[in-house]
MDTraj code that builds the backbone (N, CA, C; nanometers):
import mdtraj as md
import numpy as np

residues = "UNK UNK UNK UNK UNK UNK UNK UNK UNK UNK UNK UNK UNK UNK UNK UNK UNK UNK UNK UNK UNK UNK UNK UNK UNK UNK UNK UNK UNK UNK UNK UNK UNK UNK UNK UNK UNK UNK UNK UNK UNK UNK UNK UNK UNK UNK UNK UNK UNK UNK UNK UNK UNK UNK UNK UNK UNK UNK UNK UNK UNK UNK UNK UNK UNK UNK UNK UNK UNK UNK UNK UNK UNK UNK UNK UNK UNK UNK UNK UNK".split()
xyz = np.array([
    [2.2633, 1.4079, 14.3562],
    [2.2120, 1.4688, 14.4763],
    [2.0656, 1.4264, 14.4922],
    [2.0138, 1.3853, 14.5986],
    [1.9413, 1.3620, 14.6293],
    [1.8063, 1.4504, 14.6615],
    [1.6669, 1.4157, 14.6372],
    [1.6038, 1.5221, 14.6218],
    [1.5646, 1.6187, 14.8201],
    [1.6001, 1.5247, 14.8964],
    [1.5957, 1.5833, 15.0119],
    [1.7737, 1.6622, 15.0385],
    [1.8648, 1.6451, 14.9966],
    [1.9958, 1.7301, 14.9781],
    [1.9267, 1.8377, 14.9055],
    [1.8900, 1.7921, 14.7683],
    [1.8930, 1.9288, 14.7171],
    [1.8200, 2.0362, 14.7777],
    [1.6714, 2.0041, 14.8458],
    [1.6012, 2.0748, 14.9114],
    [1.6460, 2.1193, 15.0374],
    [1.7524, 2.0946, 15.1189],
    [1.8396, 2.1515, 15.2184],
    [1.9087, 2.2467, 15.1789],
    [2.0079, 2.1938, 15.0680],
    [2.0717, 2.3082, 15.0177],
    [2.0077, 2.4378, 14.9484],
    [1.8716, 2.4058, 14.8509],
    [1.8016, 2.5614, 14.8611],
    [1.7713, 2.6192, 14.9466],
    [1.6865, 2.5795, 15.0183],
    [1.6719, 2.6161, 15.1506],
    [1.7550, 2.7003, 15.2374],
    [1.9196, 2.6451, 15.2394],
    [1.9853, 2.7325, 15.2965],
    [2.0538, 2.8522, 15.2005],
    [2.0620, 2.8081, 15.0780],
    [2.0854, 2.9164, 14.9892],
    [1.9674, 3.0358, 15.0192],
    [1.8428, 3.0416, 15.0036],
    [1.7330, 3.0952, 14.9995],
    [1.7972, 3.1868, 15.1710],
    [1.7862, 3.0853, 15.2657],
    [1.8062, 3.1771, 15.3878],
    [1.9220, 3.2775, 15.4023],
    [2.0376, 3.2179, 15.2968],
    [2.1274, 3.2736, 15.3490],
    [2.1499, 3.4388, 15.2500],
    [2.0710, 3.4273, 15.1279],
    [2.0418, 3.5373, 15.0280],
    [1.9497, 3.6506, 15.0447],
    [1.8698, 3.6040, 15.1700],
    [1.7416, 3.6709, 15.2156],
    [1.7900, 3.7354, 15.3417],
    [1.8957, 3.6775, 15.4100],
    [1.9803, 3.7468, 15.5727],
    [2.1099, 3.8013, 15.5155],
    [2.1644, 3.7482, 15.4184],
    [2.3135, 3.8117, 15.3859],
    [2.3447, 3.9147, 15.4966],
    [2.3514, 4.0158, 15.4807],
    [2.3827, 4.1010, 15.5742],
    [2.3831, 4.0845, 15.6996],
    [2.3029, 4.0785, 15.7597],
    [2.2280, 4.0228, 15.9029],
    [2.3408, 3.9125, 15.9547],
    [2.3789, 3.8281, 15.8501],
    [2.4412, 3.6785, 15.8905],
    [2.5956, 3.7242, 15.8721],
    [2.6167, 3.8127, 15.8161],
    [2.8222, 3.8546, 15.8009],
    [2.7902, 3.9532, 15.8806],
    [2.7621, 4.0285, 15.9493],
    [2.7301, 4.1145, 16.0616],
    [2.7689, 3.9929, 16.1870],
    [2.6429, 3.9175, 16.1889],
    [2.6771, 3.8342, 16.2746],
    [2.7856, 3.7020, 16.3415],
    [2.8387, 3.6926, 16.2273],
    [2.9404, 3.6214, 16.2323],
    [3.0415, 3.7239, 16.2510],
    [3.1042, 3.8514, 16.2239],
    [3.1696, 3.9235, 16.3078],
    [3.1782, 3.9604, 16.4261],
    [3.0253, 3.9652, 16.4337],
    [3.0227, 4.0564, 16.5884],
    [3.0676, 3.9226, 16.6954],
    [3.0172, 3.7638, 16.6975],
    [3.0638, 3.6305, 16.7304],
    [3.2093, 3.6292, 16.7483],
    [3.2829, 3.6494, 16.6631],
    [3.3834, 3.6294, 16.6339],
    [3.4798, 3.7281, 16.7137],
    [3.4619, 3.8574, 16.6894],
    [3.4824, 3.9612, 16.7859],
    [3.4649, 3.9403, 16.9658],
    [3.3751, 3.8909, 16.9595],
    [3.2814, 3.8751, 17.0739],
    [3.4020, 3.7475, 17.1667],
    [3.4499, 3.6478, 17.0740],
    [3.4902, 3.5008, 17.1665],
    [3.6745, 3.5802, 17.1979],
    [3.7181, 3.6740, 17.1038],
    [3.8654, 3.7482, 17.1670],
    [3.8413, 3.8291, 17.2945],
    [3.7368, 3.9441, 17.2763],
    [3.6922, 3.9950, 17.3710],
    [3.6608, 3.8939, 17.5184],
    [3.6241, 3.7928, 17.5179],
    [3.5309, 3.7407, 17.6468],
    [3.6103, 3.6796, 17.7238],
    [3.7817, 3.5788, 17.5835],
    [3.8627, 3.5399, 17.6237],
    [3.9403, 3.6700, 17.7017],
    [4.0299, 3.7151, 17.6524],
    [4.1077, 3.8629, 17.6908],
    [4.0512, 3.9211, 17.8650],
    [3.8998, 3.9457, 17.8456],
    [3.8358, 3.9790, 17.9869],
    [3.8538, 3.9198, 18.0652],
    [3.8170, 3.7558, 18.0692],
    [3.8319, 3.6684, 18.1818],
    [3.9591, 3.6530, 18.2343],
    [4.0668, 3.6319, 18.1239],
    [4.2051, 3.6088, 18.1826],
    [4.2537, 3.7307, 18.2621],
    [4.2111, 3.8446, 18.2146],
    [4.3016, 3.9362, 18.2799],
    [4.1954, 4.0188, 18.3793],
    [4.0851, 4.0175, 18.3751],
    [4.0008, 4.0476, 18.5216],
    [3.9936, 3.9800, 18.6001],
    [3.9628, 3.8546, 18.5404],
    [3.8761, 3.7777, 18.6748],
    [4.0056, 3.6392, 18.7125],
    [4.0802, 3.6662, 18.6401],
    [4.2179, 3.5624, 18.6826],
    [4.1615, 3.3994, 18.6225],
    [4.0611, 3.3728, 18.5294],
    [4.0224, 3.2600, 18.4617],
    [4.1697, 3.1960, 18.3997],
    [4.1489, 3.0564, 18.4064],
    [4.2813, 2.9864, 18.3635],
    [4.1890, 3.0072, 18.1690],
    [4.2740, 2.9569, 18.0860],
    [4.2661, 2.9746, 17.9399],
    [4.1344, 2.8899, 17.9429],
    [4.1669, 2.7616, 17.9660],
    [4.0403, 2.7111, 17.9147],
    [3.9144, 2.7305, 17.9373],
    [3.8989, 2.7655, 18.1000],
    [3.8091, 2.8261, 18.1301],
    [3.7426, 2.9373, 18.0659],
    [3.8183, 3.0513, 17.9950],
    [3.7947, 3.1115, 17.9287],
    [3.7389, 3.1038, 17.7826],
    [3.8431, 2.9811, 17.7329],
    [3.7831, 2.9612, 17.6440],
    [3.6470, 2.9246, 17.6199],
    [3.6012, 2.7849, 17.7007],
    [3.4877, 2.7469, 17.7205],
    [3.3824, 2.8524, 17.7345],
    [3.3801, 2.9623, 17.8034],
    [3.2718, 3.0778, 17.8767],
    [3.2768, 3.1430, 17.6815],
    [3.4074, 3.1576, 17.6556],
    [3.4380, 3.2503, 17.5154],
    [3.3148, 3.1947, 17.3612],
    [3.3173, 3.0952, 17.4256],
    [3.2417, 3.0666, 17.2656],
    [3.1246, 2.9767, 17.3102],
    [3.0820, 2.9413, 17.4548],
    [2.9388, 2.9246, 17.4793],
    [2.8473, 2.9915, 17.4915],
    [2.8773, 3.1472, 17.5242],
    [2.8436, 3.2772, 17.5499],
    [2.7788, 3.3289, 17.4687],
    [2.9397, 3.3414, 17.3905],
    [2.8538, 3.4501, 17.2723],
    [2.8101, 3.3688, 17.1584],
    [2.7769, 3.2498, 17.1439],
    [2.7240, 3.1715, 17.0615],
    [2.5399, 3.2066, 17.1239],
    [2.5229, 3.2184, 17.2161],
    [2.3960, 3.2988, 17.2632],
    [2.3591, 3.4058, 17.2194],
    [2.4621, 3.4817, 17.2283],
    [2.4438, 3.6188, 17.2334],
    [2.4107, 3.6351, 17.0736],
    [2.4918, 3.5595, 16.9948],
    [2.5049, 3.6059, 16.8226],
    [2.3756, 3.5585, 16.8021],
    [2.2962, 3.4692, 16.8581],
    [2.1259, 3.4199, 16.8089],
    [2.0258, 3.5409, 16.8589],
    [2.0686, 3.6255, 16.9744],
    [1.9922, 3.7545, 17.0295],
    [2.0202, 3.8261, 16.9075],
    [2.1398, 3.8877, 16.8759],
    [2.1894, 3.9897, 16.8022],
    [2.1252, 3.9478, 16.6575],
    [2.1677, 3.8340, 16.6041],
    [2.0090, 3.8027, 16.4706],
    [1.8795, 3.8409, 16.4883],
    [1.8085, 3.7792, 16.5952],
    [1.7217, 3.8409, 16.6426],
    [1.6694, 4.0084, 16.5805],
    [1.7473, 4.0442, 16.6782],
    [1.7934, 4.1731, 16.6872],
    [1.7319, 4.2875, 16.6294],
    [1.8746, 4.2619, 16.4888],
    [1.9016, 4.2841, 16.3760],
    [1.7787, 4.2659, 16.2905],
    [1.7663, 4.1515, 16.2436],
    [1.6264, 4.1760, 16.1770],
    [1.4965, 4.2217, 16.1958],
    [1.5013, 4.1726, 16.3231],
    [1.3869, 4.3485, 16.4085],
    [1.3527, 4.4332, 16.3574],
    [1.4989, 4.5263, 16.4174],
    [1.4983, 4.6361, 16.4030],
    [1.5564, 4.6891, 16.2460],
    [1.6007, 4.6058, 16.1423],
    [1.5908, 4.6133, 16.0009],
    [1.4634, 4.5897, 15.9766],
    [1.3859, 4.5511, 15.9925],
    [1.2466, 4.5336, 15.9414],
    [1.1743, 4.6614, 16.0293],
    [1.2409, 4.7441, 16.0987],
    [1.1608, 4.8931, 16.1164],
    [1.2058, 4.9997, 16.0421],
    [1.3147, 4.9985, 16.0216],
    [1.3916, 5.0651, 15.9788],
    [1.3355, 5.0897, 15.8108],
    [1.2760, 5.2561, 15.7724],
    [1.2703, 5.2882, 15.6776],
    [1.3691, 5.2302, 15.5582],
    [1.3256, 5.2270, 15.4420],
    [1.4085, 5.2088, 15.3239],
    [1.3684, 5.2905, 15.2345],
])
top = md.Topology()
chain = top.add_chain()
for i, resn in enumerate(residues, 1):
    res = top.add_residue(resn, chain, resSeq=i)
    for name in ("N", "CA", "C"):
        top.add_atom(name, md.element.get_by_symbol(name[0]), res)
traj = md.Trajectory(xyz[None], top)
């Protein structure tokens, strides 16, 4: 491994040990988020699938970078 690999990979180890929570939070709520957006469009607004799909996971791929956001915010007010 190379010394710029290896320094990527701490790096994301480091980020991902320091958000844990924050980041499996967020990857649920995403995930949750692209059934939900699909499900809505088809059956409110009469969207064909793909259409849906497309809106389903460009969306809340936004939304899950707000909700990190967020989250660590308001975890970093939040008494311990």
């Amino acid at each position: 491994m190379t010394e710029f690999t290896s320094g990527i990979f701490n790096a994301t180890k480091s980020v991902y040990s320091n958000n844990r929570g924050s980041i499996l939070r967020t990857i649920v709520y995403t995930i949750g988020h692209f059934f939900i957006a699909i499900t809505v469009l088809m059956l409110l607004a009469d969207v064909p699938f793909m259409i849906a799909l497309t809106d389903a996971i460009v969306e809340p791929l936004a939304n899950s970078i707000w909700y990190f956001m967020l989250d660590k915010f308001w975890a970093s007010k939040v008494k311990k």
